[in-house]
C-alpha positions in Angstrom: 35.4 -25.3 -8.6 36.4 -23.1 -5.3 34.7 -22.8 -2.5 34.8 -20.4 0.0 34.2 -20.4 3.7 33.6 -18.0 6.1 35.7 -18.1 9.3 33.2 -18.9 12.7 34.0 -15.6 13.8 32.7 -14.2 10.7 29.6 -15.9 10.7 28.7 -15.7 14.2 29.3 -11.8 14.3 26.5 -12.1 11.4 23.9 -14.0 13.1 22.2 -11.0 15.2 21.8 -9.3 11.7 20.3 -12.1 9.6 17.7 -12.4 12.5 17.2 -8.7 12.6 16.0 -8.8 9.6 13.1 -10.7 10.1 11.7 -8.9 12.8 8.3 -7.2 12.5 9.4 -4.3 14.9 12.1 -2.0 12.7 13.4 1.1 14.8 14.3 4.5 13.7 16.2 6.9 15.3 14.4 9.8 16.5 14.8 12.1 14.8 13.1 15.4 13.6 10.5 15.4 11.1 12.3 16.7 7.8 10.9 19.4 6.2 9.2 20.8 8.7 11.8 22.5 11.1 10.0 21.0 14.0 11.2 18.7 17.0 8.2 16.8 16.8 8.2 13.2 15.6 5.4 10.8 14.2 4.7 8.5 16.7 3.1 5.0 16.0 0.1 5.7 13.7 -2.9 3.3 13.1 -2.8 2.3 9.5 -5.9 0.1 9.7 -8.0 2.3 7.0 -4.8 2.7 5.2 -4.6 -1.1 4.8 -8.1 -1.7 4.2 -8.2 0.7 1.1 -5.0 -1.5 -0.1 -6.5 -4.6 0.5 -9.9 -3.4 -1.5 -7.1 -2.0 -4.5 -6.0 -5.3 -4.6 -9.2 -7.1 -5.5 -10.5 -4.4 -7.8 -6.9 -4.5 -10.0 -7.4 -8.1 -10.3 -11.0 -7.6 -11.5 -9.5 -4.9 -13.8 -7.1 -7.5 -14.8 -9.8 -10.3 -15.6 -11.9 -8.1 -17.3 -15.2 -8.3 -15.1 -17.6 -6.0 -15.8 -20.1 -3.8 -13.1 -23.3 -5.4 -12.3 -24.5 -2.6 -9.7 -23.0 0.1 -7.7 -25.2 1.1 -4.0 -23.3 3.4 -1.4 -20.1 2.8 -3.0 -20.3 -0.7 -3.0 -19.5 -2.2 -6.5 -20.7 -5.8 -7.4 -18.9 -7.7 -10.3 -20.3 -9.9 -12.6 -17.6 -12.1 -11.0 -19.7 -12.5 -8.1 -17.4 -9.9 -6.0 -18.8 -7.1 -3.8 -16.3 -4.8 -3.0 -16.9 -1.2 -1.1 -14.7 1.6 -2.4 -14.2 4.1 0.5 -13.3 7.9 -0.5 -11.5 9.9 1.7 -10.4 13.2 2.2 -7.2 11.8 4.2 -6.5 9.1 7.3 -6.5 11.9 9.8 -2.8 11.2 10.7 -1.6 14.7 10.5 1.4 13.2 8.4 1.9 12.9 5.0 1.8 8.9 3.9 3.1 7.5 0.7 1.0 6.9 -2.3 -0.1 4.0 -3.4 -1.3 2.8 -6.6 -0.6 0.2 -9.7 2.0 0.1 -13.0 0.7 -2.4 -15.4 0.8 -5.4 -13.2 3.0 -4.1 -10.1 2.4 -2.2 -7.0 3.8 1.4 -6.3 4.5 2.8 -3.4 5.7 6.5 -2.9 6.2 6.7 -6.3 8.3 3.7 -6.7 7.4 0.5 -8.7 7.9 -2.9 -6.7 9.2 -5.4 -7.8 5.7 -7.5 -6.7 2.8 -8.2 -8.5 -0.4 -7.2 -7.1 -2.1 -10.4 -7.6 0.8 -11.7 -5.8 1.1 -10.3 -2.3 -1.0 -7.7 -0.7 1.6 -4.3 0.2 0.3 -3.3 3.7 2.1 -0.3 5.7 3.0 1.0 8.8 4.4 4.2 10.5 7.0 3.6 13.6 9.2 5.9 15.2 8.9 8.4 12.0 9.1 6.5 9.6 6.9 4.4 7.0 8.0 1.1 6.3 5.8 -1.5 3.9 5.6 -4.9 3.6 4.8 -7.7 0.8 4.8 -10.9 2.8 2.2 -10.4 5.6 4.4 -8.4 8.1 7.5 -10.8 8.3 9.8 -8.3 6.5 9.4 -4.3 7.0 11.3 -2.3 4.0 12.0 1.4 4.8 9.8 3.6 2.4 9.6 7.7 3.3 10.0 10.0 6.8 6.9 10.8 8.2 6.6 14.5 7.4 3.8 16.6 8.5 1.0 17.3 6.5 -2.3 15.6 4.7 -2.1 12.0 3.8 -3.0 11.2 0.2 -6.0 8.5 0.0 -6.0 5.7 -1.6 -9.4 6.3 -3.1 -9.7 9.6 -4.2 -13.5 9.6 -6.1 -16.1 6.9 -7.7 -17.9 8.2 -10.3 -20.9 5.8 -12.0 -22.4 7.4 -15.2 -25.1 4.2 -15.8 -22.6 3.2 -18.3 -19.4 3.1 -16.5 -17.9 3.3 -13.3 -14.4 5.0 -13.2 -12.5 4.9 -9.5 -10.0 7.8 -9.0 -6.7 7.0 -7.1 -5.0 9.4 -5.1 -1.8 8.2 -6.8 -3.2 9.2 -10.1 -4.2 5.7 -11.4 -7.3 5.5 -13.0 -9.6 2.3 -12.8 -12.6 2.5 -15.7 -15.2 -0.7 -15.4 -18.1 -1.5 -17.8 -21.3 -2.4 -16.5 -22.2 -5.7 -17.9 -24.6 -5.7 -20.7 -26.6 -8.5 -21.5 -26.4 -10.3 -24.9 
């Protein structure tokens, strides 16, 4: 069996870049928004709603996933017959002025911007952020940033885009497209 070495100089010279990568901070150059023929960049944006809505996609694919059923829907707040309460917020956007990736689910996986990760959602929760004109997302609680999309003006896309509750079922509307259907529990 061979083994290989890599000479000191080598693997000193690679040392700044293996800890670069596990910096929360990621810069971008500055450079002009694409599309839009202007100068202007997206500065640092608060994703906090952004997040939020994630975080709540998260818990209502894995009640998807289990197979709970609706007990009661009031002001968009949905409780399972798993005991969980969950509030679905509908937006029109996040008020960023800048378009943000999509997010939403493929069978068992998150997508972001279009693109399927390889993550599952009951695995790790996908949260974002938008530095120096650029989105980035992460899987493992902000340790690693992964370059998603350029900021580009415009209206973000929601997460949520409407809840609808006929008595019988409640269906919840991505702005990705996904569509989440639940039936209201019906006692036997």
């Amino acid at each position: 069996m061979r083994k290989y070495f890599l000479p000191l100089s080598v693997f000193l010279a690679m040392i700044p870049m293996l800890a670069g990568c596990s910096a929360d901070k990621i810069s971008y150059t500055d450079e002009p928004i694409s599309g839009g023929g202007s100068s202007e960049t997206a500065a640092d944006l608060d994703c906090t709603d952004f997040n939020a809505d994630i975080a709540v996609l998260q818990i209502l694919t894995g009640e998807l996933l289990s197979g709970s059923c609706v007990m009661s829907v009031q002001d968009q707040t949905l409780a399972f017959d798993s005991g969980t309460l969950v509030s679905v917020v509908v937006r029109e956007d996040y008020g960023f002025g800048y378009t943000n990736p999509s997010v939403g689910v493929s069978g068992r996986f998150w997508v972001a911007g279009g693109t399927v990760l390889e993550m599952k959602v009951a695995d790790a929760l996908l949260q974002f952020k938008c530095e120096d004109g650029a989105w980035s997302y992460c899987l493992d609680g902000g340790l690693i940033w992964n370059y998603c999309a350029d900021a580009e003006a415009g209206t973000g896309t929601p997460v949520f885009k409407s809840l609808e509750d006929n008595g019988e079922t409640v269906v919840v509307s991505l702005g990705s497209g996904n569509t989440f259907s639940f039936d209201y529990y019906e006692k036997d």
